[in-house]
Structure formats: structure tokens, C-alpha cells
N, C-alpha and C positions, 0 to 999 in steps of 0.2 A: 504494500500500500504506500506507493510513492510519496512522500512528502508529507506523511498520517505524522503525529503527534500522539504518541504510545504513554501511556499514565501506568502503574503498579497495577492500579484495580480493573485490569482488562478491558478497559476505553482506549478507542482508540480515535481521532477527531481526524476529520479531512475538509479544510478549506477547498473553497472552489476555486481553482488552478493549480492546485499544488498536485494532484494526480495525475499518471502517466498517459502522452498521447499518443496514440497510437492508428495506422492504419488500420479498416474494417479486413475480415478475415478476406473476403473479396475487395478488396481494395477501391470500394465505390464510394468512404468516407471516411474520416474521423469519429475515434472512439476516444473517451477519457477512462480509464480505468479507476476504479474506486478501490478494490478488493479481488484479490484471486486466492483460492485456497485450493490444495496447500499453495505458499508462496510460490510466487515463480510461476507455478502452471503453466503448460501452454495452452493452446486453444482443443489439443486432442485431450488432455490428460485433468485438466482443474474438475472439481468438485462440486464448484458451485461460486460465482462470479458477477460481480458487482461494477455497472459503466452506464456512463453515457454518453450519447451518439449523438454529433451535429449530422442533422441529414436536410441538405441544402437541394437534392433535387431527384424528382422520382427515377424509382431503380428495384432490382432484386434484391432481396437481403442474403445475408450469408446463412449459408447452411450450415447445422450444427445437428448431425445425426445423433441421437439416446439424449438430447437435453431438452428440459421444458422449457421454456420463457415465457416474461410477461413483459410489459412493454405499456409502458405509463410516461402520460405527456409533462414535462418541465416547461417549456416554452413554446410559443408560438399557435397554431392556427389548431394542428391536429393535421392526423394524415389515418388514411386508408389502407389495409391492408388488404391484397388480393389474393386468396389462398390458392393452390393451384387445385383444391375439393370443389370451387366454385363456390366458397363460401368468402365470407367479406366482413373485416371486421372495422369499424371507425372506432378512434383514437383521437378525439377533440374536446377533451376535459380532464381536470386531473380524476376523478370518479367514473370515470369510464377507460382502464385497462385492457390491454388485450394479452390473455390468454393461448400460449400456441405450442404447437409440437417445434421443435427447432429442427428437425431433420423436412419438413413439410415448404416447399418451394412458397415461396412469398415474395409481389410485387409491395414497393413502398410506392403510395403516391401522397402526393401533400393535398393539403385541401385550399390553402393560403400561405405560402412560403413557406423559407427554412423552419423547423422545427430543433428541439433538443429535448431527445426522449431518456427516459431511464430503463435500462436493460437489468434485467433479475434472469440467473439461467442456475438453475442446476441440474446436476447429473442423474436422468430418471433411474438408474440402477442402484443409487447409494443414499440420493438426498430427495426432498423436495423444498416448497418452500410457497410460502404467501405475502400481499401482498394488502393492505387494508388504509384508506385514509384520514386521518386523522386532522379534526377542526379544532382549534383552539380559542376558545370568545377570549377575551380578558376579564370579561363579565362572571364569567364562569368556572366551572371547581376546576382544579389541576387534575390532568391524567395522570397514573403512576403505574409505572410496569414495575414489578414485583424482581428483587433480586433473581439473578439469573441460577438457574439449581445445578450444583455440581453432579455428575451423575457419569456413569462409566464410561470411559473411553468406545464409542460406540456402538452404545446402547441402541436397541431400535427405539425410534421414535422422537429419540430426545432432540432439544434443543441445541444449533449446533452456534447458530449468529443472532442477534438483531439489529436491524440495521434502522438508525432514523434518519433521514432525508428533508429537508427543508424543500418544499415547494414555495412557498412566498409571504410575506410578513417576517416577521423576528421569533423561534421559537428559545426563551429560555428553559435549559434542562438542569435540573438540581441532580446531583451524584450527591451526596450526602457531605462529599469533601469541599467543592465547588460548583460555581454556577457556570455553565457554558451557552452562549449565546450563540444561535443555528440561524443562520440567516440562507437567502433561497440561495442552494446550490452545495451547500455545507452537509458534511454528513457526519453522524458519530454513530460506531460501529463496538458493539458489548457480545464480545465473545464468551460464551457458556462455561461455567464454571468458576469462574471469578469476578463476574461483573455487578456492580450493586443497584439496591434497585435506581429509579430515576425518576423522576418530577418534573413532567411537563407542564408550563403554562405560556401565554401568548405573551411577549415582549413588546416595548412601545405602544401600550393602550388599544396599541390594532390585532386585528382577526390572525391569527397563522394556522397555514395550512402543512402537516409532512405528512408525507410515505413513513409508514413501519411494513418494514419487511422481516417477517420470520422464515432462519432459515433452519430447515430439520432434517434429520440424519431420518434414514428407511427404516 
């Protein structure tokens, strides 16, 4: 996690630009990578993998045979996904994700310009993983995700990541030690087994909106 700021209690914080860029696996855009596990992974071998995508103009996406993805909007108009079942998925809100086999041939088309989407992929043989949004009023109680549970080295089921993602507004999170401010594009990522819990609430008297992604071992 390129340029992550790593804490004792299994936090780990990603400003936006400090993540590595990289070419699409078909070479039709730019990726920013958030997280790949185990580290290093390549694109045949990760686990379960955290990015997003400038995608400046309609195109095929890359194929990733045995992984699921989901594929939620950061910026811009929303785009269209064209599956090659004949089926169609629109992506023009952050509350409306798309859901997909990654081995499953897909046009990207835009609906109103470049976009910047967030990619969630794991490995359908070992992990899976969800994806849910979260509104934060200022008006209103704090969210709190519950310490993270230590539990066996590969247990079925368990909890292996969570990841929270700022969509837009200011989202302060309490760790018990300090407060961290997630503004849109910021992520802070609590890996299982030593992470505490956390305290969500909206920043700057205004509305914020993130992504939590849970990611789970088969």
C-alpha cells in the first residue's frame, strides 16, 4: 500500500495521491492502487484488491478470470456496463454499484464524461467480500464498527479487511487513540485481528458520505 501510513493498532491511512499508479491490466487506463494482498501480488496471484480507475473514454475492461468485482462510482456522470450475457448494468450514483463476474467480457461506456470509479475484487476461491454505503448527518448519532475479532489464521468465514473510503464531505473517525479526518478520496484500511473499534461521524457540520467494504476469507 504505497504511501499508506501504518499505526501499531492495525490502521493503516491512504491519502489521495499517495497510492501507486499504475497501467489497466489491458492497458486502456489508469489504475491507482489502494491495497493488494498478500503485498506485492500480481494481477494473476492477489487475494483480494483495492483501486481506482480514471476511465476517460468508452472501452472493454480487463479480464480477471475466478474474481468477483464490484465497481462503485467516486466521481463524475456514471457509466454503463455492457455484459457480453446481454445484460446491462448502470453505475450513476454512489448507491447504485455494480456487481460482476471478472472473468465475464464487459464494455465501459460513460454516460457524461470521465469518471473515477472504485474497484473491490476478490479471489472467488478463497475470499469474498461486500460493499455497503454509508451517510453520515452531523445531526445524527455516530456509527461504530465494533473492534475487529482476532480469530484463526484462516478460518472460514472470518473477517479478513475493512476498508472505509470517503466519497464526499469530511468523514471524522475516532480509533480510540486518535481522531482521523477522511476527506473524499482518503481511505483507512483495519486489518482483522488487531484493529480497534472506530467512530464514525460527519466532519464540518456537513452531510459525508463513504464506502465500507468488508473483506472475508471463504
Amino acid at each position: 500500500m504505497g504511501g499508506s501510513k501504518h499505526s501499531p493498532d492495525g490502521l493503516s491511512l491512504l491519502r489521495w495521491g499517495e497510492g501507486r499508479a499504475m497501467p489497466w491490466k489491458n492497458g486502456g487506463g489508469i489504475t491507482h492502487e489502494i491495497a493488494v494482498r498478500p503485498p506485492d501480488a500480481g494481477f494473476e496471484t492477489f487475494d483480494w484488491r483495492l483501486s481506482m480507475a480514471e476511465v476517460a473514454s468508452d472501452g472493454p475492461f480487463s479480464a480477471f478470470p475466478g474474481i468477483d468485482r464490484t465497481l462503485a462510482l467516486m466521481t463524475g456522470a456514471g457509466i454503463r456496463l455492457c455484459l457480453a450475457d446481454g445484460g446491462e448494468i448502470r453505475v450513476d450514483a454512489p448507491g447504485a454499484p455494480a456487481r460482476f463476474d471478472g472473468e465475464m467480457a464487459c464494455e465501459g461506456r460513460l454516460i457524461d464524461g470521465p469518471i473515477l470509479d472504485l474497484n473491490v475484487m476478490t479471489r472467488r476461491a478463497r475470499m469474498t467480500h461486500r460493499l455497503s454505503l454509508v451517510t453520515l448527518d452531523p445531526a445524527g448519532p455516530a456509527l461504530t464498527l465494533p473492534a475487529g475479532e482476532a480469530v484463526a489464521d484462516g478460518e472460514e468465514g472470518s473477517p479478513a479487511a475493512t476498508a472505509l473510503i470517503c466519497h464526499s464531505g469530511v468523514a471524522m473517525v475516532g480509533t480510540g487513540a486518535e481522531q482521523l479526518d477522511l476527506r473524499p478520496r482518503d481511505v483507512l484500511i483495519r486489518e482483522t485481528g488487531a484493529g480497534p473499534h472506530l467512530r464514525l461521524e460527519a466532519g464540518c457540520g456537513l452531510p459525508a458520505v463513504v464506502y465500507r467494504v468488508e473483506i472475508l476469507r471463504r
